[in-house]
C-alpha positions in Angstrom: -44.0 43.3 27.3 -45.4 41.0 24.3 -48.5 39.9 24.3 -49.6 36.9 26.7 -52.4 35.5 24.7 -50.7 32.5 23.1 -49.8 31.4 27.6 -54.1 31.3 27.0 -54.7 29.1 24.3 -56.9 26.2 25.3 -55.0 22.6 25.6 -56.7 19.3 25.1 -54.8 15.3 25.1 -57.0 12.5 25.6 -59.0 13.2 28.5 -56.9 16.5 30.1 -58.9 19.8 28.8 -56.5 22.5 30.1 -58.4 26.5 29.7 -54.4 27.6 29.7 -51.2 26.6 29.3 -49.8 27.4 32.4 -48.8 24.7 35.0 -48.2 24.5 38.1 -44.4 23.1 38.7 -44.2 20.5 41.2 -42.2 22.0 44.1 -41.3 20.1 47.5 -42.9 21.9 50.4 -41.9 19.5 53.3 -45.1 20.0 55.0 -47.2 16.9 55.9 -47.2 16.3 59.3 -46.5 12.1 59.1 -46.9 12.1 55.6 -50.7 12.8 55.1 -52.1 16.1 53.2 -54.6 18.0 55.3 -56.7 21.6 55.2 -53.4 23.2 54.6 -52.7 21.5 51.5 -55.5 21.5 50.0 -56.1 25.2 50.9 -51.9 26.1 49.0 -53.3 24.0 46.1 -56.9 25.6 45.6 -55.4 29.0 45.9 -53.6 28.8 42.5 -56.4 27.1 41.2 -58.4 30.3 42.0 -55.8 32.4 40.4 -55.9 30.7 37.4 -52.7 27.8 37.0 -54.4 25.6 33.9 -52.3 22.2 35.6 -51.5 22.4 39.0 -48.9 19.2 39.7 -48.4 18.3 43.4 -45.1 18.7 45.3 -43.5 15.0 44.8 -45.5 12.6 47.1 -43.7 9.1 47.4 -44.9 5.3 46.5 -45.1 2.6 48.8 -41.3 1.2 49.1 -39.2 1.5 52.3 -37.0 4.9 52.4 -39.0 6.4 49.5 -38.8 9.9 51.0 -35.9 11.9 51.9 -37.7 14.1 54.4 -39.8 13.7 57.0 -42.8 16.3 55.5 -43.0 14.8 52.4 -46.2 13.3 51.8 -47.2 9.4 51.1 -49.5 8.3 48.2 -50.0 5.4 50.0 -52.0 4.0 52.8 -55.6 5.0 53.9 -55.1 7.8 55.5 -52.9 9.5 53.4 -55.0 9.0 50.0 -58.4 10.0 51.4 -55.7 13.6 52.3 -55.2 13.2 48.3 -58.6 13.1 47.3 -59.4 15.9 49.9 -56.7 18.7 47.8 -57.9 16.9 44.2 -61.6 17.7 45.5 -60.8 21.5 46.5 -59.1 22.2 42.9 -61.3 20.6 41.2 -64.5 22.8 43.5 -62.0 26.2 42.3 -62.2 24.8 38.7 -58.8 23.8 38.5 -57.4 20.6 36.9 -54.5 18.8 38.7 -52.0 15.5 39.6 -50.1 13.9 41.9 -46.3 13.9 41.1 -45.3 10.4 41.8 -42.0 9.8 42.9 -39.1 7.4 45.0 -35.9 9.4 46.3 -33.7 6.8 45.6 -30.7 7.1 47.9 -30.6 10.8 47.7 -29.7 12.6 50.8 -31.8 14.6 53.2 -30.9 18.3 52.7 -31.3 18.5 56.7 -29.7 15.5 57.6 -32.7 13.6 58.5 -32.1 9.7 57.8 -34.8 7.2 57.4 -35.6 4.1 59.6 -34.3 1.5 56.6 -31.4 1.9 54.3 -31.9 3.9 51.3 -32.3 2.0 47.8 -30.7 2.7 44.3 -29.6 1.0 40.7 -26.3 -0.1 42.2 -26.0 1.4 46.1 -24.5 4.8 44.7 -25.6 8.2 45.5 -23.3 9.6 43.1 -20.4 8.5 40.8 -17.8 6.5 43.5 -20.1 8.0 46.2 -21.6 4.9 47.8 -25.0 5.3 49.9 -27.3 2.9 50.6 -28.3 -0.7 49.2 -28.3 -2.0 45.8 -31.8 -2.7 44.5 -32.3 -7.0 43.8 -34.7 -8.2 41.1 -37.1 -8.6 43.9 -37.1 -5.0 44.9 -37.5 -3.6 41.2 -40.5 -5.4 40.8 -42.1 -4.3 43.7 -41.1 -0.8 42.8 -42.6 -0.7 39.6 -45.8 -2.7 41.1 -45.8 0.2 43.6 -45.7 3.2 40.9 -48.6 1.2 39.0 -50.6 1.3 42.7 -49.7 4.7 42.8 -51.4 5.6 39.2 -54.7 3.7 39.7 -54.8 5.2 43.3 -54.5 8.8 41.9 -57.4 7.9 38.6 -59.8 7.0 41.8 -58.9 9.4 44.0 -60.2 11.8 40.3 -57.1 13.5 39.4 -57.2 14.6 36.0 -53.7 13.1 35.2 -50.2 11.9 37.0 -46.8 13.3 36.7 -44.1 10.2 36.9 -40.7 12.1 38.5 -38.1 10.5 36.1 -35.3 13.6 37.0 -33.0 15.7 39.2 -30.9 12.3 40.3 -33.8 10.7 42.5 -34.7 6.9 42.0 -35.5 6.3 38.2 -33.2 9.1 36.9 -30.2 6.9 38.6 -31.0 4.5 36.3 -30.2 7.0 33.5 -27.4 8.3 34.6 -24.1 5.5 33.6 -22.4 7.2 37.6 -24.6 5.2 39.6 -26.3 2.6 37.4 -23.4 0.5 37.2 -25.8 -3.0 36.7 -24.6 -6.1 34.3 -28.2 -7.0 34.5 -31.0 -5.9 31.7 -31.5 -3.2 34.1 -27.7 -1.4 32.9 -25.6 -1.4 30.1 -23.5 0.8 28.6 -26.2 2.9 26.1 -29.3 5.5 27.7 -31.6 3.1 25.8 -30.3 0.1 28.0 -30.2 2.2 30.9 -34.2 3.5 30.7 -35.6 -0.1 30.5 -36.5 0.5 34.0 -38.2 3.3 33.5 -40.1 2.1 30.4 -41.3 -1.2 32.5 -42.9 1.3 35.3 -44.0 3.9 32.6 -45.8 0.3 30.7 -47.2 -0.4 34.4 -48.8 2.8 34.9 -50.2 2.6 31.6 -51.7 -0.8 32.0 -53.0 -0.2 35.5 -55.0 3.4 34.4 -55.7 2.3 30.7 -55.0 3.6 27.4 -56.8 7.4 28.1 -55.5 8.6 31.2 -52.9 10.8 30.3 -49.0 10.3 31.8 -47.0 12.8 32.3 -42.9 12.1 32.9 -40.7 14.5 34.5 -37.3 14.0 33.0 -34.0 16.5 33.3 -30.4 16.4 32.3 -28.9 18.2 35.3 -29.0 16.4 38.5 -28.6 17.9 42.2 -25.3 15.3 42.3 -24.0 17.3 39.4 -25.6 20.0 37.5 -23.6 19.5 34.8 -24.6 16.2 33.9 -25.8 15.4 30.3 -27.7 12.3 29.8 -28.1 12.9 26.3 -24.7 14.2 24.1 -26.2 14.3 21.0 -30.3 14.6 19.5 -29.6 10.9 18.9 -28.9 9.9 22.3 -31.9 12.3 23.3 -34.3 9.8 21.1 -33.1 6.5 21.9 -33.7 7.9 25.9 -37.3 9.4 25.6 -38.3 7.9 22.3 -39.2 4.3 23.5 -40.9 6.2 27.3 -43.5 7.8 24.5 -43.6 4.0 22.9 -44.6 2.8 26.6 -47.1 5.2 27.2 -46.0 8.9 28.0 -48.5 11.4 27.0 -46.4 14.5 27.9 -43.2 15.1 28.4 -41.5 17.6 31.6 -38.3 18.8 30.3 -36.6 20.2 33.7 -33.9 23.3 32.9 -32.3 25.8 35.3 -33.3 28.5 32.7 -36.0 27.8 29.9 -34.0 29.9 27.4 -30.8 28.0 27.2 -30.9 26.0 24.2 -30.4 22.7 24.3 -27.7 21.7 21.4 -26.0 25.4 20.5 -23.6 23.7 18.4 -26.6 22.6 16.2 -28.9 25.5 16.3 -27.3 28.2 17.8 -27.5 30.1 20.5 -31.1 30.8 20.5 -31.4 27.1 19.2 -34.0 24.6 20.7 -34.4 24.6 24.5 -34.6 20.9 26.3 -38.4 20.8 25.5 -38.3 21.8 22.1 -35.7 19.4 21.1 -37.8 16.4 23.0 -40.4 17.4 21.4 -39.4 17.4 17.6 -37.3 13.9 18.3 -40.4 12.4 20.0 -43.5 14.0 18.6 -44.8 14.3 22.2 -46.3 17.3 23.4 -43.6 19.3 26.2 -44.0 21.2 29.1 -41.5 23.7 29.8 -39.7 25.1 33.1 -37.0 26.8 34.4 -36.9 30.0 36.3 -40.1 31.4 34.4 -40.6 34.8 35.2 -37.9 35.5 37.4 -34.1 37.1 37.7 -32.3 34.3 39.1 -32.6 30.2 39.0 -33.6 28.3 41.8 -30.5 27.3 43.3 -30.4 30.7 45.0 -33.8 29.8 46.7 -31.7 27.8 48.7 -29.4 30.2 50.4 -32.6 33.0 50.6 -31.6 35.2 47.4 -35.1 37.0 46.8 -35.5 37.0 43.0 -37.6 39.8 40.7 -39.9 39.5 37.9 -38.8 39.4 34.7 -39.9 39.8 31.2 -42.0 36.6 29.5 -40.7 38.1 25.7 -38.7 35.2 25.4 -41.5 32.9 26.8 -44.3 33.8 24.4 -41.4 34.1 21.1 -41.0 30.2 22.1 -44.7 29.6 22.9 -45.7 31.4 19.6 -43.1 29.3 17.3 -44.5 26.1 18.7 -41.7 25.0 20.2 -43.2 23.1 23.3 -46.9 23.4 24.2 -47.2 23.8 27.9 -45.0 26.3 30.5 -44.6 25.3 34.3 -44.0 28.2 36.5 -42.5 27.3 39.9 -41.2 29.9 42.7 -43.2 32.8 41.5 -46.3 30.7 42.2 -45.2 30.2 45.6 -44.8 33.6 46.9 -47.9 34.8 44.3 -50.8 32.7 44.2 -52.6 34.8 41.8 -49.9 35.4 39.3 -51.5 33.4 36.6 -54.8 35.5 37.1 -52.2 38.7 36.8 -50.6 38.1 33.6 -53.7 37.1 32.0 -55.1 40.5 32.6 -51.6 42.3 32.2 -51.3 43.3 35.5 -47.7 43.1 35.6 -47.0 45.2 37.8 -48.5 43.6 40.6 -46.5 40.9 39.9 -44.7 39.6 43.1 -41.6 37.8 42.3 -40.2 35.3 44.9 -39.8 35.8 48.5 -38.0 32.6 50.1 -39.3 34.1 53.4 -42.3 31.7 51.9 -40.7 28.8 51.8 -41.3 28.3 55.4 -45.1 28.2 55.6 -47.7 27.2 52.9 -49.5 30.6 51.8 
């Protein structure tokens, strides 16, 4: 296996000093009782702190609108109780010498994937869950505004609580990536239109609330993905064109970093451009934008995700490709997801080429948090 040293270079933006540039993917774990982080949580995030994740980013916790979650475990970043929970996890990183943020984040009118329904009706661009799939209420003037005053709550609540930054989750067909997408944001309004540009001005008027609400140093992090768990085929952006009239103005309204999401980091992003081992997702947002990139997609491992779901256990696999990337400067930071969740201390084990203690991913731990 190549050498690992580049995953160990120091990273520094504005006020984030990372030792590393190994994050922690945000990954839903379903397991607040009401909503609220407790010992359990903080305990799960402090682990991989101790084993040596640079960023640790928080499952997705929701904002204060009504049907914000899409499961009943999924914790609030909102209300008293739930925020002093927050501080409790940011505190126990931070004690392990980690750095870490809250991934902020509104379902939209995605479904539960147990079949779980919320108390209200769900909310959305235009009352679609999909393309002619109709689910839910369509969002009025009145209700954007509150939604984007509720993601700016959310960022100044997670500065005080003393995270080190905040992820914004702008993918995977949940609230603000149906916006993107033309199947379900079907608005005459300024809030639609028939171009990606159009279509992200409600995403650049809560990335400029964020921004105004924490100031110009706190960095802001924006998850952002093609695929979407309505289609996994979907392509918000055809063309590098498209790509910078989508993510170049976010950066203009105050995105730090940008989260590319991919199935499978290696796949690059425009083949027909660069080839087959062309520019992955990150590396092409990154030279459009000039932003620094985090990276993600079944690091480490034999399979993608999507076989979580149905319990496939997947192996290690080689980081060659990973550090070729990392050493040509194609994006600056890597998130690591399911191998993190089974192996707490794999950060600590590549850094000292332990490899072979490597654990891979067990779903069996999907079901508690270890």
């Amino acid at each position: 296996m190549s050498k690992t040293d580049i995953l160990f270079q120091p990273f520094k933006l504005k006020t984030l000093e990372l030792p590393n540039r190994i994050v922690m993917a945000p990954m839903t774990r379903s397991k607040a009782p009401d909503g609220i982080p407790g010992a359990a949580n903080a305990q799960y995030y402090r682990k991989r702190a101790e084993g040596g994740v640079g960023l640790i980013l928080s499952e997705g916790t929701v904002i204060n609108r009504p049907s914000s979650r899409n499961e009943p475990g999924i914790p609030f970043f909102h209300g008293e109780a739930a925020l002093k929970g927050w501080k409790a996890v940011a505190d126990a990183v931070h004690e392990a010498g980690g750095k870490m943020g809250p991934q902020l984040w509104h379902t939209g009118s995605t479904r539960s994937f147990t079949g779980w329904e919320p108390e209200n009706p769900v909310e959305s661009p235009s009352g679609l869950l999909a393309p002619n799939e109709p689910r839910g209420n369509t969002m009025t003037d009145a209700d954007i505004a509150d939604t984007i005053a509720a993601f700016a709550q959310a960022a100044l609540d997670a500065k005080n609580a003393g995270f080190d930054t905040f992820e914004i989750h702008g993918a995977h067909g949940y609230l603000i990536d149906q916006f993107f997408w033309s199947g379900t944001n079907l608005r005459t309004d300024r809030f639609g239109g028939k171009t990606i540009r159009e279509r992200a001005t409600f995403a650049r008027e809560v990335v400029s609330a964020m921004r105004a609400a924490v100031g110009p140093d706190f960095p802001i992090i924006l998850r952002v993905s093609q695929w979407k768990q309505q289609d996994f085929a979907a392509r918000l952006a055809t063309t590098p064109d498209e790509m910078t009239d989508w993510l170049g103005p976010l950066v203009d309204a105050g995105v730090d970093i940008v989260h590319c999401s991919q199935r499978r980091f290696w796949e690059p992003e425009f083949p027909e451009l660069d080839g087959e081992n062309g520019l992955n997702f990150a590396g092409w947002v990154k030279k459009l934008t000039g932003a620094p990139t985090i990276s993600v997609g079944s690091v480490g491992l034999s399979s993608d995700f999507i076989g979580a779901f149905s319990g496939e256990t997947s192996q290690n696999a080689s980081l060659d490709a990973l550090v070729e990337r990392m050493e040509r400067g194609e994006f600056d930071l890597i998130a690591v997801g399911r191998a993190l969740i089974t192996d707490a201390a794999w950060t600590a084990k590549v850094r000292d080429n332990k490899t072979d203690a490597l654990l891979g991913f067990d779903p069996a731990t999907l079901g508690e948090l270890v």
